[in-house]
TORKOL-4160 file (C-alpha; in steps of 0.2 Angstrom, whole numbers, padded with zeros to 4 digits, m for minus):
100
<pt num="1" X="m0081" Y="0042" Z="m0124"/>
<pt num="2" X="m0093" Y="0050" Z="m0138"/>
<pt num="3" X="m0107" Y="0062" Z="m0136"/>
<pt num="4" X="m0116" Y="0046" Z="m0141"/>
<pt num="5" X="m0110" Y="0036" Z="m0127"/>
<pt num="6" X="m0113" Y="0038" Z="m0111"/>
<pt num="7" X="m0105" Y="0029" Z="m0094"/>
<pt num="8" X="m0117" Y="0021" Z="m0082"/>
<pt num="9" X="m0109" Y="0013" Z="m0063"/>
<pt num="10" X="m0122" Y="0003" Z="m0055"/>
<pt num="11" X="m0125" Y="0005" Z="m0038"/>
<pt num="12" X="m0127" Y="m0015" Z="m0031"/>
<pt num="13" X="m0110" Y="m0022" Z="m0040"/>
<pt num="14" X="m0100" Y="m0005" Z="m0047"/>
<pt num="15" X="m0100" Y="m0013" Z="m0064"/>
<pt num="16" X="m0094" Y="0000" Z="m0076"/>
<pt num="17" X="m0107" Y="0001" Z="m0091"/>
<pt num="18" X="m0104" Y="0010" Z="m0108"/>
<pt num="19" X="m0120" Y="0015" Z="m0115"/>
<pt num="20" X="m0125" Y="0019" Z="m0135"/>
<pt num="21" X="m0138" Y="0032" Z="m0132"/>
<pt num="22" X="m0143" Y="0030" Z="m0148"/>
<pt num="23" X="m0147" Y="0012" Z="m0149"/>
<pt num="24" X="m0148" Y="0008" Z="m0133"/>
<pt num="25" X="m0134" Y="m0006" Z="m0132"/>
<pt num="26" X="m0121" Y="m0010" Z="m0120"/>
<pt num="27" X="m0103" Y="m0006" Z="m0127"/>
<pt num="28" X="m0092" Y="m0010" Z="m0114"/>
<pt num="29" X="m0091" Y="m0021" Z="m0099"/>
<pt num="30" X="m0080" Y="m0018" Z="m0085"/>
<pt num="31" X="m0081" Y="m0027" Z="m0066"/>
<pt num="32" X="m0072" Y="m0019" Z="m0053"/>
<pt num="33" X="m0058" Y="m0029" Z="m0047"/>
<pt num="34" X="m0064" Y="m0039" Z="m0033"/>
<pt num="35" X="m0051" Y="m0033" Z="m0020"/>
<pt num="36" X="m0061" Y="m0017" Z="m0023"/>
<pt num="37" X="m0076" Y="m0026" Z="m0017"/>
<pt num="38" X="m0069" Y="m0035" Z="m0003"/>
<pt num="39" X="m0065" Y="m0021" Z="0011"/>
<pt num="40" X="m0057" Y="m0009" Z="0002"/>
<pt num="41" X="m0040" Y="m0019" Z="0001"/>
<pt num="42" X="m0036" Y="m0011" Z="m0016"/>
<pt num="43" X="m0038" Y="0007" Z="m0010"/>
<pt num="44" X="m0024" Y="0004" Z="0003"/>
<pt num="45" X="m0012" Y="m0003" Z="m0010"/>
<pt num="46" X="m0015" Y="0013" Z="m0020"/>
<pt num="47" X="m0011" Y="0020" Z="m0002"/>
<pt num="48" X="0005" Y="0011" Z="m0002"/>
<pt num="49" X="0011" Y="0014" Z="m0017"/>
<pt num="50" X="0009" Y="0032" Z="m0017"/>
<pt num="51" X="0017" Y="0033" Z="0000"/>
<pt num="52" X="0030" Y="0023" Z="m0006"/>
<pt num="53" X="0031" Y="0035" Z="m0023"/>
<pt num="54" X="0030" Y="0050" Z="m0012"/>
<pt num="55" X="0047" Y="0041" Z="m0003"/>
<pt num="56" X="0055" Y="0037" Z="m0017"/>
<pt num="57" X="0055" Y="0057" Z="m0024"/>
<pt num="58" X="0059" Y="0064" Z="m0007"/>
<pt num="59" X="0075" Y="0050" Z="m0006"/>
<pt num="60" X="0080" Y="0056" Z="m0022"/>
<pt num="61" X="0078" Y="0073" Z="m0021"/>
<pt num="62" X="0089" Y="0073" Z="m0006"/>
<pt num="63" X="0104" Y="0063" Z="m0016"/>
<pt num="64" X="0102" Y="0077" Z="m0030"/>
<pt num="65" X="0102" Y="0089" Z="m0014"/>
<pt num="66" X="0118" Y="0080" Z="m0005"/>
<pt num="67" X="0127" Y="0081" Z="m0024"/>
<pt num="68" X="0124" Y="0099" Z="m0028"/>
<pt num="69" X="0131" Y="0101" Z="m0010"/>
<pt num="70" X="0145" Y="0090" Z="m0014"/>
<pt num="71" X="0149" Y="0101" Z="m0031"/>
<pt num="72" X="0150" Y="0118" Z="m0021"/>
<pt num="73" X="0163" Y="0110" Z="m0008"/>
<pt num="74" X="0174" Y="0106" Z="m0021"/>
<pt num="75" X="0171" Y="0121" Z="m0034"/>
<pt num="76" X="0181" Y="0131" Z="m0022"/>
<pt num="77" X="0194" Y="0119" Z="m0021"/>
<pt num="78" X="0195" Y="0119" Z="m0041"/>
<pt num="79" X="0193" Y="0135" Z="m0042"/>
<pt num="80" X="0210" Y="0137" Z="m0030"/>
<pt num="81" X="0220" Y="0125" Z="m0041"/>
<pt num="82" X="0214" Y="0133" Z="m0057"/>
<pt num="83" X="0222" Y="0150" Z="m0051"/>
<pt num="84" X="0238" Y="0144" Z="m0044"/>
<pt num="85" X="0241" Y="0136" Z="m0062"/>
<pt num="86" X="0236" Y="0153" Z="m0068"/>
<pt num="87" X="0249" Y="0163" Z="m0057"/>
<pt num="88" X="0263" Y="0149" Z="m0059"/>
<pt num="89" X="0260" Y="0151" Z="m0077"/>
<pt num="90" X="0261" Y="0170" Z="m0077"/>
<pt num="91" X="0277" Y="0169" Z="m0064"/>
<pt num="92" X="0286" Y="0159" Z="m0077"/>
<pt num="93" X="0278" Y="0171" Z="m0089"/>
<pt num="94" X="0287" Y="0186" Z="m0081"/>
<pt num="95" X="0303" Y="0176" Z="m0076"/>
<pt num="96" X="0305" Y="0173" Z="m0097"/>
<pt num="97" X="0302" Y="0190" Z="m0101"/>
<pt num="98" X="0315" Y="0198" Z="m0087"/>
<pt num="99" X="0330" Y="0185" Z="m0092"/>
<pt num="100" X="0326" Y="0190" Z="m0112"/>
């Protein structure tokens, strides 16, 4: 929308009108969808689906949780095998050295 157009809702229908303020002219046209008319029923789908959005985010939220939880149980573990392989290595290190 332009400085030269201007949006109009009627009252009696909710027609959505886009105005020319120059000339006066109707632009654009848009009726309402007529579940939006007829009790609303649209707005409580948009209800729904938000709910169901809002759901959605907090089930995945709570995998990522549960796998960043699952990570830090194992790091330890990881990190016990990385230093056992460490101080084999530098037993066999110390074992060469003393026979040589």
């Amino acid at each position: 929308m332009t400085a030269k157009q201007i949006d109009v809702t009627c009252p009696c229908c909710s027609t959505r009108l886009t105005v020319d303020v120059l000339t006066g002219q109707i632009l654009r046209r848009s009726q309402p969808a007529e579940a939006e008319t007829e009790g609303g029923t649209a707005a409580k789908d948009r209800w729904v689906s938000a709910q169901e959005r809002v759901r959605d985010r907090t089930k995945t939220g709570e995998d990522k949780l549960e796998s960043a939880l699952e990570q830090e149980r194992t790091k330890a573990k990881k990190f016990d095998d990385l230093f056992q392989k460490a101080r084999e290595k530098h037993t066999r290190k110390d074992s060469q050295d003393s026979e040589g």
